[in-house]
Steps between C-alpha positions, in 0.01 A plus 500: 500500500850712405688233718361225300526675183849610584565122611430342179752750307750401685407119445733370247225257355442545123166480461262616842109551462365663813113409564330753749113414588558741794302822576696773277726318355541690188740732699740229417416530103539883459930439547493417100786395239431493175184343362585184310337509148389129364609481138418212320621191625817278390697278665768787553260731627425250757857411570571875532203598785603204629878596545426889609428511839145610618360644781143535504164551717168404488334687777115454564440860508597842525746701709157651614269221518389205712395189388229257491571186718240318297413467097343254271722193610361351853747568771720739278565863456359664191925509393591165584186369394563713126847334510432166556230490226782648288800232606257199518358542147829469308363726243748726278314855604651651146518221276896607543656168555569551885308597836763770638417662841507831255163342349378425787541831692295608172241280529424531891333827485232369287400170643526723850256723414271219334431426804192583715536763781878523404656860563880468456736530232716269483877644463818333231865672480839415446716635743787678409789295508334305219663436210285402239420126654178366575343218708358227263269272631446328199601378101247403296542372155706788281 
């Protein structure tokens, strides 16, 4: 996990969102930067996560924990099967404007633990190296 971690530092990529469904992944989310705050939403908000650079995980659980290989969604883990729900319903999460992969490292914890028989916590961070940036999946109307 450090050599990945330590990997996608170096990368000189703006913007890189690391997805773990792994067995104790978190250990890659405990490196953190500074926690990006989401202020109310303008076009020059958006223009300025969008020009920071970002480096950020979403780990399926803890640095201590294993995780399910099956959830709610048939044939996917209780993780992938929270993030799917999340990307394929093209809902705002916040009513902010966007769908950042802040928001959704917010949200994952919750639908995770909706969900019967789960156990894990699902895990977000920036990394350090971050710079204020964030991953946007998504505008909607602002």
């Amino acid at each position: 996990m450090q050599t990945l971690v330590d990997g996608f530092q170096s990368c000189n990529a703006k913007h890189i969102l690391l997805v773990l469904d792994c067995c104790y992944a978190g250990h890659a989310a405990q490196r953190g930067g500074e926690p990006l705050m989401i202020k109310n939403v303008t076009e020059d908000f958006i223009k300025m996560i969008s020009a920071r650079r970002a480096i950020q995980v979403l780990a399926a659980g803890q640095e201590d924990e294993p995780v399910s290989d099956s959830g709610t969604r048939v044939g996917f883990s209780a993780f992938t099967g929270a993030l799917l729900d999340i990307l394929e319903s093209e809902r705002d999460l916040d009513d902010n404007g966007i769908l950042t992969a802040h928001e959704i490292g917010l949200n994952l914890e919750r639908l995770v633990a909706l969900q019967q028989g789960s156990f894990q916590r699902p895990a977000y961070n920036t990394l350090a190296g971050s710079k204020g940036g964030d991953f946007i999946f998504k505008i909607f109307n602002i």
